[in-house]
N, C-alpha and C positions, 0 to 999 in steps of 0.2 A: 291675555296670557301669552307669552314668548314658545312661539314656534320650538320641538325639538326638532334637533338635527343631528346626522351621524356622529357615529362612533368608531374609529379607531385611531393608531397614532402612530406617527409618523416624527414623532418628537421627545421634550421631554414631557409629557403630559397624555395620557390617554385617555378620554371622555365615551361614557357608555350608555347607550340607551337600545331601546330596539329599532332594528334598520332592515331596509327591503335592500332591492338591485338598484335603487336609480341610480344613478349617474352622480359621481362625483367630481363634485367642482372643486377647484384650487383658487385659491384669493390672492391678493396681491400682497405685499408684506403688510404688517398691523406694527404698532407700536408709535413710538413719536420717530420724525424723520424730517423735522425742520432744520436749521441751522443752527443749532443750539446744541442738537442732536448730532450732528454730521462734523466729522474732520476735516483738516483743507483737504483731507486728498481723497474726502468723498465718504470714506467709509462711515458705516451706523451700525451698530451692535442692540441687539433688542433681547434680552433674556424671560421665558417665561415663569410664570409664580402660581398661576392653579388657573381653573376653568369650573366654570358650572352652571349651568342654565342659561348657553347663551352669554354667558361674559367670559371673558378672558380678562387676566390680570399679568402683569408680568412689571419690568423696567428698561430704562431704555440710557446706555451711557451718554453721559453729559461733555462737551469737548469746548478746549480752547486751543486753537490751530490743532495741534496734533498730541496736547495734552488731556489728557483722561481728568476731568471736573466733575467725579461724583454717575450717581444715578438720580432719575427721573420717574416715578413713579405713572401708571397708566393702566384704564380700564378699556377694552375693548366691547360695545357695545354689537354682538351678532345681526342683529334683525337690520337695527339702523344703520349698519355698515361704520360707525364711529368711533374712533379714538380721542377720549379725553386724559389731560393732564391730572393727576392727585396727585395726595399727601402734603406734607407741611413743606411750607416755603417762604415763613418769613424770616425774620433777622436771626433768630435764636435757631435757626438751621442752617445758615449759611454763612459759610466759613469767610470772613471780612477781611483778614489781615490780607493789607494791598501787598506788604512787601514778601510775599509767599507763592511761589507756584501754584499753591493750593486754594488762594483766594477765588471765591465765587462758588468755593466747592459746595453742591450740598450728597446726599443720598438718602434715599426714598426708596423703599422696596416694598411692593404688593405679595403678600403672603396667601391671604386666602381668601375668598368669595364666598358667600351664602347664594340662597336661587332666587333674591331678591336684587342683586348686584350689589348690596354692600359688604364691604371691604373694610381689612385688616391688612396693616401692616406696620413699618417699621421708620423713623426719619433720625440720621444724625445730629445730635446736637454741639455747639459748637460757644467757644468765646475768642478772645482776640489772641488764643496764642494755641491752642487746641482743641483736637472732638472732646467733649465733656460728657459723654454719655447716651444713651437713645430714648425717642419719645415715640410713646405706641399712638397710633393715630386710628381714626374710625372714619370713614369713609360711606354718608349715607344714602348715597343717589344724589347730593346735591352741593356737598359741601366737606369738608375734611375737617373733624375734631379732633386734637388733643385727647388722647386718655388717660387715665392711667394715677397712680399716686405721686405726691413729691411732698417737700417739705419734712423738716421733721428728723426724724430716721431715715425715711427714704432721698434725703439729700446727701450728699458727700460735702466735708469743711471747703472742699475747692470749690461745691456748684455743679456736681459732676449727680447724674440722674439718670437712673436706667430703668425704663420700664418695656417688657418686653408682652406682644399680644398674643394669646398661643391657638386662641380656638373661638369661632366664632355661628351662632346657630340660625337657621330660619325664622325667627322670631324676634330676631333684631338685638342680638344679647352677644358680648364679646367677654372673656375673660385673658388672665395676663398674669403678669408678677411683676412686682417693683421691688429693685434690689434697696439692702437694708444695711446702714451705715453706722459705726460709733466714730464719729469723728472722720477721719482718715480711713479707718477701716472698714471691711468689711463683714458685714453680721447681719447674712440669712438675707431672707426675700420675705415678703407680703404677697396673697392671691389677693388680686379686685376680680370685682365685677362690671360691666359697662352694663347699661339701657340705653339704647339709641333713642327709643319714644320719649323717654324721661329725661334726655343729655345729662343723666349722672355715674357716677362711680361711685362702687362699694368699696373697700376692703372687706373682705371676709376671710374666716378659717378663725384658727385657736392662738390670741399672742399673750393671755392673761398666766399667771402661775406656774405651775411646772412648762407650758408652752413658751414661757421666756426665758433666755437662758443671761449669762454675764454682759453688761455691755448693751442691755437692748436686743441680746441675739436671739432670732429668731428664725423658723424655717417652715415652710406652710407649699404645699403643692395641690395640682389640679387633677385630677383625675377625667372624670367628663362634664362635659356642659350639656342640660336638656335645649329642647327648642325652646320652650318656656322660660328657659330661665333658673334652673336649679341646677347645681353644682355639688359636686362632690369630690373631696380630696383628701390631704392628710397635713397634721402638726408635729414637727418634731418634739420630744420633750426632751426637757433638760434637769441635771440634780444641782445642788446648790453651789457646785464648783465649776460649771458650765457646760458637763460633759453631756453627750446626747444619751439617753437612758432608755429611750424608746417612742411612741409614736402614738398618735390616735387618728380617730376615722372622722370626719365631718360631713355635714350635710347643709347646705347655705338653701333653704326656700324659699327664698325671693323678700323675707322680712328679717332671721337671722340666723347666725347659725348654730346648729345642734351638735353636740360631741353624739359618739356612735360607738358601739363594744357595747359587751358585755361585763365591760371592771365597775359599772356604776353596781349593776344589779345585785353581782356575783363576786365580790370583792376580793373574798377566801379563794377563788380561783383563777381570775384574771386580773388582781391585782397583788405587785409584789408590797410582801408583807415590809421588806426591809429598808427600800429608797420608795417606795407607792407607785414606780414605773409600771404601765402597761403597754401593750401593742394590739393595735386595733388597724385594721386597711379596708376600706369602702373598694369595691369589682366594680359595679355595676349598678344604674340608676335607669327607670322606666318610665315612661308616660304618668305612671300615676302616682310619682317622688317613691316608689320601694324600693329599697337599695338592697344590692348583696354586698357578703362583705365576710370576716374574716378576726376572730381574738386568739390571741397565744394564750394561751393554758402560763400562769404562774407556780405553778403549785408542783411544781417535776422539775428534773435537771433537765430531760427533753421536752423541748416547748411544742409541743402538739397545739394542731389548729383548730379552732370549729369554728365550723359556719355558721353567720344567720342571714333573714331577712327582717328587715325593719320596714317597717308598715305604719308607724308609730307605735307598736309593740314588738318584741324578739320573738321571732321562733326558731327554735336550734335548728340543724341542717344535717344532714348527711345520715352515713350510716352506723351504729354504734352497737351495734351486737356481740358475740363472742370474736368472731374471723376479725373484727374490724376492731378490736383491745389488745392492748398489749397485755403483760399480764401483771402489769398496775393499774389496769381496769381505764387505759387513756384511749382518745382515739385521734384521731388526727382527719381533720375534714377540710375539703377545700372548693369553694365555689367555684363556677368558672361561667356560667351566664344563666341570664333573666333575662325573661320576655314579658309581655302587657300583659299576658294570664297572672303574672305572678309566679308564673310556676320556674324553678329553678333546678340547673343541672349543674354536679360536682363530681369530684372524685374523692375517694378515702382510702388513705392507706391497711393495705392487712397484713395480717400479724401472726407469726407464730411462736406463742412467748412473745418475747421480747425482742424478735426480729422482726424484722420487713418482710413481707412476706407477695408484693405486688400492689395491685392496686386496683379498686371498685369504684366503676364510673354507676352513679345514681341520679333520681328523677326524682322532684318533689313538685307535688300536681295541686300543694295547695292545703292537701287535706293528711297524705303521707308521703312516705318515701319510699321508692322501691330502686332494689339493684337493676342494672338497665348492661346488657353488654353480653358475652360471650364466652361460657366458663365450663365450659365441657372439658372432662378429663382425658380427653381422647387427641382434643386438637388443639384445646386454649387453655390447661392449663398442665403443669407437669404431673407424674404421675407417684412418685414418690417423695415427693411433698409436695402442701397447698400450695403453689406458687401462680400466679396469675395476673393480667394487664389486663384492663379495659380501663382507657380513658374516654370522655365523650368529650366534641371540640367544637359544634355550636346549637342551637335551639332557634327553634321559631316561634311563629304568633300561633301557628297550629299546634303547637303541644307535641312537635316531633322534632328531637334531637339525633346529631350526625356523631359516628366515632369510631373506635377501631380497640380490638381487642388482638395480643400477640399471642402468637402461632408457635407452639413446641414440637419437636421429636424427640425419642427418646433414643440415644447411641449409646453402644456397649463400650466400655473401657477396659481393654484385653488386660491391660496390665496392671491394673486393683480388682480388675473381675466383678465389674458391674458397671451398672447403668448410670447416666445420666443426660441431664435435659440440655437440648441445643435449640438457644430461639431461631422459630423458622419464616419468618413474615410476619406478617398480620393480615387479617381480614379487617374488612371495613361492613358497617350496619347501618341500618337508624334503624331509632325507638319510635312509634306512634305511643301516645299515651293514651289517644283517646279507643283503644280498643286492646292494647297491650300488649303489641305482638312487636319482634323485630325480625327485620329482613338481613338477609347479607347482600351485599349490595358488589358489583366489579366482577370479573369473569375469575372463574376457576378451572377452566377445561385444563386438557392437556396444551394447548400454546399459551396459556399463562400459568404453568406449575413448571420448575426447576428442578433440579436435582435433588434428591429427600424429597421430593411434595413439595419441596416449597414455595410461597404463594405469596405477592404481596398487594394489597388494595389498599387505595384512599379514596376516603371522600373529605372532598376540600370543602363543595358550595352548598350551600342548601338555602332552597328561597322559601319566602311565604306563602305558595302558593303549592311545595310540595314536589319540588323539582331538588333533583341532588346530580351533582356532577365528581366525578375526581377520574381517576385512572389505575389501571391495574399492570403489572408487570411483565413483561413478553419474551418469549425465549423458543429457541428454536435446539431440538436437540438437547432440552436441558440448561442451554446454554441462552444467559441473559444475553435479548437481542433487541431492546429497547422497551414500550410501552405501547400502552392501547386507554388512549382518552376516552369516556362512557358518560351518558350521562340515563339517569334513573327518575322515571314517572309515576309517583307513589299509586295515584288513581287508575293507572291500568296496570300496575306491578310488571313494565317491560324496561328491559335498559337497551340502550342505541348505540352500538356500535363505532366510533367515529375512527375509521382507518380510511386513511384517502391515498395512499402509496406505501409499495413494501421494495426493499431491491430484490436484486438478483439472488442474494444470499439471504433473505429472508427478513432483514432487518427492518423495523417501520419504528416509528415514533409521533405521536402526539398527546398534547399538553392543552389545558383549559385554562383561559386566562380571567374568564368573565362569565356569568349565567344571570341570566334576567328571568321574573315571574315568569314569562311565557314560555319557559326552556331554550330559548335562545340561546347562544353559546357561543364565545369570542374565544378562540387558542392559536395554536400555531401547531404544522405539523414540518416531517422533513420530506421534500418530495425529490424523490431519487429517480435520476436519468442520464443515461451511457456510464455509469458507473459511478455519477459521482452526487450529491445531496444539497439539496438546497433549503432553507427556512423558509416557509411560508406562512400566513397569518390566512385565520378563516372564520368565516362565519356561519353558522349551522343552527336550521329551526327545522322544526318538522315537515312546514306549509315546502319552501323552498329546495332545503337541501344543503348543500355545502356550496357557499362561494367564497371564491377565492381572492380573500383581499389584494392582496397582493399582486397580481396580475392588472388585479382593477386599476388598483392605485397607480401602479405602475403605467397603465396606460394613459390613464389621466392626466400624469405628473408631464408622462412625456408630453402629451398633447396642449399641454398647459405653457410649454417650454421649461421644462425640469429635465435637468442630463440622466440623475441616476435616482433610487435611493437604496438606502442602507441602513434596513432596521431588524440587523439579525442580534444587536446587543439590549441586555432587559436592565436595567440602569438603577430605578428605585419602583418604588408600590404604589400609586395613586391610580383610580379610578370614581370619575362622578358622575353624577346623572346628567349631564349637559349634551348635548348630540351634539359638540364641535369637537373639532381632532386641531390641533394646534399641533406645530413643529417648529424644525426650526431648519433656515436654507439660507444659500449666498446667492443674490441677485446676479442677471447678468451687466448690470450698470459700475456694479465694484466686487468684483469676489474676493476683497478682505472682509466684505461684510457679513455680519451673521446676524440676520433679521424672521422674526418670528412670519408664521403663515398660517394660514386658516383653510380646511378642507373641511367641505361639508354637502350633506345632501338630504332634503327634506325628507321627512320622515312621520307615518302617523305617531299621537299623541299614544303612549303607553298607556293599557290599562290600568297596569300596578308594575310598578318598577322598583329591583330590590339596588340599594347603593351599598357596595363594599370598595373594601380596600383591592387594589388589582395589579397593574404594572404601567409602568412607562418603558418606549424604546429609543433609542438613537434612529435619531434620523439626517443621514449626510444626505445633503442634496446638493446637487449645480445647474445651474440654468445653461441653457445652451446658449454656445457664442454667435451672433446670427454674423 
């Protein structure tokens, strides 16, 4: 098994695991950095592509003298310290034509990695007078495949072929889309499927009957991929003049696939009487293929939603009482996630009459449904009329859901001579199901209430093990004066404080970026000295305490022969479980260059480690000139 190592980032890329104090090391650049790779005047450019488990992915620009010839695909191997070449490279990716500046060109881009290090991504294809489109490639530990559809529809009259890879699982399963042609034109995409064990491709999803529209046109997308291998996505439909009419839900399990809604059962209500259009969307798929998901009601001029879950049978979803009817007896239900219990969390809209009237976040444990959130008339909901927020925003394997319900007062209006409601915040909860209580969760004293009471809390993270992180609003005098990051330990019902500097004027700020099963917790706070604030990155568990990445890094970097860095900008969302921190820096041999780098530092094996979505940062670096 491949050693984990640190987590944070110094680049585009931030990789998360659990980490102690050792000592961080800086690598040497990673990427390719032959002659092939390098300009005459030295420079190499290395861009990264994702990380996890110990691999790094990225590309590396292709030169001839001082011309830019494409990119180079490249796996960076952690343990073994190695950088290998991928992706496609024979003649149908590189571009021939002698009498062209462009000749020799190819491009190859590593997109994403599983924790077994193979690889998805992307290569140019090419004939003797242009690029003719792209070929999605699989990359298995040993060799680079071709994937993807062609021929056919999936061909263009010139030879022109586009298949792109989007997502790829631990189990060795890549999915994609191959765009869809009449002639010259263009018409819709195709989902496959990839097996690496089996070196085959599917096509899957809906391209028969109302899913076909004029011309062969068709349109099919992916929703998520399991590790096993099942898929879930959607079909466009089409009526007999080609127009798109609506949509259905699918389920591919691994032999073929299944349409999904409720129009099969319930026709008189999710299917229109007049063209036989319906709309169907698959959320969410589990460990054990149940999917949640979502039909439009046909039967009204307002297409109200309801949820199910399929199991290989429907069960309705949400909540459907009087509050949650309109007063055509509709309700409108909306999934939002599924765990391996089965059990699912939504929201529904409520009503009075035939108005909107707020919204009910609910639990469903399997057996019923119950309302889940925070509906007191006092502080979450108004008071001369039903009016009220609770959405819930994610679920665990424990049967405990995160979310937040909005905050009212009620002001006088001098000059109609009454009252009315002014939203005031919101508070943040979780639901435990398995004993049926909710907590409020983020601080309410008076240094996080404003002016009117008002209050504002999130919770962002919530792991399987029962740990909740977000932050709550901070104000001095009334007056908003930043935040206060917290994180929440269901098993002893205590929250932790995370303030690590305040100024002179009271102001403090931090933010979570990352929480792992163990309550670990990666953010950044602002640390204020002789007047003026700095960004800093940190890491906080209970054993330890707060350390300060950034000082770390920083001394390491310098120690390393690194001038500076500069990673107070948050760029895009990726976080995975790999313990490498990859960035990106200019050596001291060329500082036109901009070549990827590796920081890391060993680290015990996680118990249980949760993978989300998280951030990336910029990181400027310069080597020092000796």
């Amino acid at each position: 098994m491949k050693k984990r190592m640190l987590c944070m980032s110094v680049g585009v890329l931030l990789c998360s695991s659990m980490i102690n104090a050792s000592p961080i090391t800086v690598s040497s650049p990673i990427g390719l950095r032959d002659a092939l790779h390098t300009d005459d005047e030295g420079k190499q450019i290395s861009l990264l592509g994702d990380v996890s488990n110990g691999y790094v992915v990225g590309q590396s620009y292709r030169y001839s003298g001082q011309a830019a010839k494409g990119t180079s695909a490249w796996r960076h191997d952690v343990e073994a310290g190695m950088t290998i070449r991928i992706g496609l490279i024979d003649d149908l990716h590189t571009y021939k034509n002698d009498s062209s500046q462009w000749s020799n060109r190819q491009g190859n881009r590593a997109t994403k990695v599983n924790g077994s290090g193979h690889i998805i991504g992307q290569a140019d294809r090419y004939d003797n007078t242009s690029k003719r489109g792209e070929s999605a490639w699989y990359f298995n530990g040993i060799s680079t495949k071709q994937i993807g559809l062609q021929g056919g529809v999936h061909t263009k009259s010139n030879g022109q072929v586009r298949n792109i890879a989007e997502k790829i699982s631990d189990g060795g399963y890549a999915v994609g889309y191959a765009e869809r042609y009449n002639n010259f034109l263009s018409a819709g995409q195709s989902v496959w499927q990839y097996d690496a064990e089996a070196d085959t491709t599917t096509q899957i999803g809906l391209y028969a009957g109302k899913h076909l529209g004029t011309g062969s046109t068709a349109h099919a997308q992916v929703m998520q991929l399991t590790t096993s291998g099942e898929v879930i996505g959607s079909s466009t439909q089409y009526n007999n003049a080609g127009f798109i009419m609506g949509q259905s839900a699918w389920l591919y399990d691994g032999v073929s696939t299944i349409q999904l809604g409720l129009e099969a059962s319930q026709p008189s209500i999710y299917l229109n009487a007049s063209n036989q259009s319906s709309y169907s969307n698959a959320v969410a798929i589990n460990n054990n293929q149940a999917v949640i998901g979502f039909s439009n009601r046909q039967d009204s001029a307002v297409q109200n939603r309801t949820a199910w879950l399929y199991d290989g049978n429907y069960t309705l979803l949400g909540l459907h009482d009087s509050i949650h009817q309109n007063a055509s007896g509709y309700s409108n239900t909306n999934p939002v996630a599924l765990n391996n219990l089965n059990h699912v969390v939504g929201t529904a809209t409520r009503y009075a009459g035939d108005t909107e009237s707020g919204l009910s976040a609910w639990y469903f444990d399997g057996r019923s449904t119950s309302r889940i959130g925070f509906y007191d008339n006092i502080e979450h909901s108004t008071i001369n009329d039903p009016y009220s927020v609770s959405v819930v925003t994610k679920l665990n394997d424990r049967g405990q859901a995160i979310g937040y319900s909005e905050r009212f007062y009620e002001a006088f209006d001098s000059e109609f001579g009454e009252f009315y409601a002014e939203s005031n915040g919101q508070s943040a909860w979780i639901y435990d199901s398995q004993v049926d209580t909710h907590s409020r969760l983020g601080f309410s004293d008076a240094a996080h209430t404003g002016d009117n009471q008002y209050q504002y809390s999130e919770a962002q993270f919530l792991s399987d093990t029962g740990y909740v992180a977000g932050y709550s609003e901070y104000f001095t005098s009334g007056t908003a004066s930043g935040q206060t990051a917290w994180i929440y330990d269901t098993a002893t019902e205590m929250t932790t404080s995370l303030v690590f500097s305040t100024s002179s004027s009271g102001e403090r700020y931090s933010e979570l970026l990352a929480l792992f099963d163990n309550g670990t917790v990666i953010g950044k706070f602002d640390l204020y000295t002789n007047g003026q604030s700095e960004m800093h990155f940190f890491l906080y568990s209970q054993a330890d305490g707060m350390i300060d990445l950034t000082d770390i890094l920083n001394t390491q970097l310098i120690s390393a022969g690194w001038e500076s860095i500069n990673a107070n900008t948050i760029l895009s969302s990726r976080i995975s479980s790999s313990g490498d921190v990859v960035g990106f820096g200019t050596p001291s041999e060329n500082n036109e260059s901009l070549l990827a780098f590796l920081i890391s530092t060993p680290i015990p094996e996680p118990t249980a480690l949760l993978v989300f979505a998280g951030f990336s940062l910029l990181g400027v670096l310069r080597r020092k000139h000796i």
